[in-house]
N, C-alpha and C positions, 0 to 999 in steps of 0.2 A: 343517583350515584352510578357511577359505567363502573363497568369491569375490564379492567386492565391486561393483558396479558404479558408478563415479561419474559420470555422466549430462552433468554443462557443467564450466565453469572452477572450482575449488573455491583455495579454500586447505591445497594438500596437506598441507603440512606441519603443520596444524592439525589434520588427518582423520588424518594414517598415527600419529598421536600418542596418538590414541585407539584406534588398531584396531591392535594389535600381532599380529603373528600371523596375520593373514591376509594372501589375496591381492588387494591393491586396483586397481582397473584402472580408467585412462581418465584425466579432472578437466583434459586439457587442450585438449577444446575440446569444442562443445556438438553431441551427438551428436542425429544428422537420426532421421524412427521407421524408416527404415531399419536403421540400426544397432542402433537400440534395441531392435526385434525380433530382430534377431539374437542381440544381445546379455543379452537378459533370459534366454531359456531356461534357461543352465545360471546364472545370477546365486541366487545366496542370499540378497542383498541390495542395494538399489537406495540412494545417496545420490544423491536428485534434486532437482529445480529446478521453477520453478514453469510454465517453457516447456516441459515435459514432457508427451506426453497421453498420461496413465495410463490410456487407457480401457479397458472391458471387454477390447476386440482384443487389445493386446498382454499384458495380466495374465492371459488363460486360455492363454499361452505361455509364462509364468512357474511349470515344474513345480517347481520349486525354491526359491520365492521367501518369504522368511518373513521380510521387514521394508521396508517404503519407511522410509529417513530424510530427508524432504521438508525443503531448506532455506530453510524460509519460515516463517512464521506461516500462509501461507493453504494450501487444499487444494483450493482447488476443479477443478483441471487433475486430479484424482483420481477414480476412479470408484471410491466406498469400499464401495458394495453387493459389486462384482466381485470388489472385494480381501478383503472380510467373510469372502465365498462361498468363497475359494480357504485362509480361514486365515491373510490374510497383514495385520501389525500396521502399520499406518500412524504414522507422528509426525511433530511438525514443531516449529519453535524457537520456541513463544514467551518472553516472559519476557524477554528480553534484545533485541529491536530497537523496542520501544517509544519508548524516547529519543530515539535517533537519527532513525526517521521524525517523529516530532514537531516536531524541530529542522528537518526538511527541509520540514512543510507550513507550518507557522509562516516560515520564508524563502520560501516559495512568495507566502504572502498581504502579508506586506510588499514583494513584489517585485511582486507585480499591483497593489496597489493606492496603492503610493508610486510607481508606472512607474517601476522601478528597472529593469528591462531595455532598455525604452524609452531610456532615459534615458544606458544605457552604450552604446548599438547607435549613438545619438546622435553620444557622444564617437568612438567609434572609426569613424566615417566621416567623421572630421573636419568635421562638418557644424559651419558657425559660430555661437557660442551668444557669449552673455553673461551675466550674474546681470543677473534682472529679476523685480518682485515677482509677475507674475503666471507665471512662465516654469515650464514642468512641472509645475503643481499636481495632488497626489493628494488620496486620500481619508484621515484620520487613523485612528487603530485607537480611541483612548482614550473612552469613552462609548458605544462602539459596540460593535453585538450580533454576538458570534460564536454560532454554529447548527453545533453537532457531530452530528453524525447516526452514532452509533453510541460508546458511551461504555465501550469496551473501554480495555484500555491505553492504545493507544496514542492516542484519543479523551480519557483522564483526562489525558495530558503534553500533550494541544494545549492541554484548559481550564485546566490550570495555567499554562500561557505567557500564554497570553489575559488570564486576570485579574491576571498581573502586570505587563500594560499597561496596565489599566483596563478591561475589556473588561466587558461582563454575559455572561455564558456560560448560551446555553440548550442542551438536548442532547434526542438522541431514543431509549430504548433500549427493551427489554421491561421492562423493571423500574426500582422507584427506586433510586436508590443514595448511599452514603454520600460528597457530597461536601462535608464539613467542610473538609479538607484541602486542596479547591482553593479554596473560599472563602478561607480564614484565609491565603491567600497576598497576597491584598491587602486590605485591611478598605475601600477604598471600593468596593470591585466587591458588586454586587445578587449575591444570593444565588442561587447554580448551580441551574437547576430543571430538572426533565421537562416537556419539554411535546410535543404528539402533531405530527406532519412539517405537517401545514397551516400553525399557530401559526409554528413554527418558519421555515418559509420565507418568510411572510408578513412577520413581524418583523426577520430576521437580516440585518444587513450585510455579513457573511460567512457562506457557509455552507461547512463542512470536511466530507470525507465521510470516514468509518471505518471504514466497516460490513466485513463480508464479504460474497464475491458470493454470491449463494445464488438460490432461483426467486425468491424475494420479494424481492430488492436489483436484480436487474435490469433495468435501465434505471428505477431509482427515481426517477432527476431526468429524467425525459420533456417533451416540450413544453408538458404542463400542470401538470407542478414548476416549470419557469422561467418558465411565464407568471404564475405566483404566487408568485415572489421580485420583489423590489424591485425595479423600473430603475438604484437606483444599488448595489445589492448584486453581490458576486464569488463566484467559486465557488474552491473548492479542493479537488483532489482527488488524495489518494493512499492511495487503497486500492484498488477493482480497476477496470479502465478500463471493464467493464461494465455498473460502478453509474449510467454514464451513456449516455446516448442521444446519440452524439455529433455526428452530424446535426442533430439538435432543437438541442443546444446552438449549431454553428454556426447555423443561422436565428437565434436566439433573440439570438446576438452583434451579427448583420449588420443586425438588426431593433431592436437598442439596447434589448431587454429586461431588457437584465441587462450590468452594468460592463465585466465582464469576468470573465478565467477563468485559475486557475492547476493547470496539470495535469503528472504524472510518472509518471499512467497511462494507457493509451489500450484501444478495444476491441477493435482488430485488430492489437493491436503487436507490432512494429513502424513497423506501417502508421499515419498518422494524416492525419486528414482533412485534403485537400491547402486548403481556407481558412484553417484555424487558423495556416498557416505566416504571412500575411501580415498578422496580425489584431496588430498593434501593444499593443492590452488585455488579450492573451491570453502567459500563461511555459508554456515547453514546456519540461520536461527529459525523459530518456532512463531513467525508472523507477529512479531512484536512491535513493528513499527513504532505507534504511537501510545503504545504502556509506559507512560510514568502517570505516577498517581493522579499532580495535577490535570494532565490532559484526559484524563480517564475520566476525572471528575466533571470536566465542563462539558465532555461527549455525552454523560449518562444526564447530566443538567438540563441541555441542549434538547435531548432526544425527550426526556417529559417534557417541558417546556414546550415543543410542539403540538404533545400530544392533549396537552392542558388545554393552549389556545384552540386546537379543533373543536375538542366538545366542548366548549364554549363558544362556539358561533364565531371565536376571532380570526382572522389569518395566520397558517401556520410564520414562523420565523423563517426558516429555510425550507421550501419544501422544494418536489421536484416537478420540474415540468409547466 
């Protein structure tokens, strides 16, 4: 029987579903590296989170350790040279939260740029309104360029949303790729293209970030990414709060460089930079991306489910590397 370690809040009932037979420990509240140093030594196996720092420290106190099941898409709170070194199998859930975040940046960008937050923050301070033909005008999405910066999954479910608004979708990745299938989602949307981050942010009325954080994604959108996006262009971002410079973005908001800004990631999060609270053009959520239940459910599946197949001699499902 291993001992399991479940690291924050999990979906237990989802996890012990898959891991019959062993001893699973923790999943209901999010353990400080306190604990988690304590905790990892005799661990066999880690079902972690992406507030976790995996780093070198507490993985060479991991004598026992032979699987992180990371429930994210992302890894970068992992130090995967340390975990390499020690033999121990990293994975993480993709494949299945795709959707879900898509559906979350996609309501992110109608929400900044329709002032739909504004708009209800409005109503509920009972501030006195009327219908008036110039009263709350936004920006419209339909002929307008969305700018995906990173054309992974969950990057191909934004440009398929986008061109079933009318959108032109241009994208930034290492490679070309095959989208037929987002085009033929609307027949008058301009054909999905690559084009390199200059073009991109130069043109794009929306720019959506994807990417993962990595040395080269960080702080990608810096003072002179948004001083070379449009003044009437928004930003949207939910992939790691990193990928941006979030200082440069406030200046950049306060100096009307740029629309405004719809975010669900931050750099220090928790923490978020204390202007953006007051920034009227700017949606803050709480890294929600891909929280609905069912996706919650296949992530926490997904992530035992790897960890089942390691200690049992099989190939992880997704692992990394």
């Amino acid at each position: 029987m291993a001992r399991i370690i479940v690291t924050a809040p999990q979906l237990m009932a989802d996890v012990l579903a898959e891991l019959p037979g062993h001893e699973v420990v923790g999943g209901d509240h999010a353990m400080s590296r306190e604990e988690l140093a304590e905790a990892i030594g005799d661990a066999d196996a880690l079902l972690s989170s992406l507030s976790d720092p995996l780093d070198a420290d507490l993985l060479f106190r991991a004598t026992r350790l032979k699987v992180i099941g990371q429930c994210a898409a992302g890894f970068n709170n992992i130090d995967l040279a340390a975990a390499h070194e020690r033999g121990i199998v990293v994975t993480t859930t993709p494949g299945v939260l795709h959707e879900a975040t898509a559906d979350l940046a996609f309501g992110l960008m109608l929400m900044v740029t329709r002032r739909l937050g504004e708009a209800e923050r409005l109503v509920r301070a009972h501030t006195p309104w009327h219908y008036d033909h110039t009263f709350m005008l936004g920006a419209g999405l339909q002929g307008a360029t969305l700018g995906i910066v990173g054309l992974g999954q969950i990057g191909e479910a934004m440009a398929r949303r986008g061109a079933a608004f009318g959108m032109d979708v241009v994208y930034t990745a290492r490679h070309d790729k095959d989208t037929s299938a987002i085009d033929a989602t609307n027949p008058r949307t301009a054909p999905t293209r690559r084009v390199d981050l200059p073009e991109l942010l130069a043109t794009s009325d929306v720019v959506s970030l994807h990417c993962p954080l990595t040395d080269e994604t960080r702080h990608l959108i810096d003072s002179a990414a948004l001083a070379a996006m449009k003044p009437t262009a928004y930003l949207v971002n939910t992939a790691r709060g990193a990928c941006v410079d979030e200082k440069a973005l406030v200046d950049a908001l306060e100096a009307g460089r740029i629309a405004g800004a719809g975010l669900d990631v931050y750099e220090a999060e928790p923490t978020i930079e204390p202007q953006l609270y007051d920034m009227d053009n700017v949606v803050l959520l709480p890294h929600i991306g891909s929280a609905t239940r069912q996706t919650r459910a296949a992530m926490s599946r997904l992530a035992a489910r790897n960890i089942a197949k390691v200690l049992a001699g099989e190939p992880a499902e997704t692992p990394v590397g």
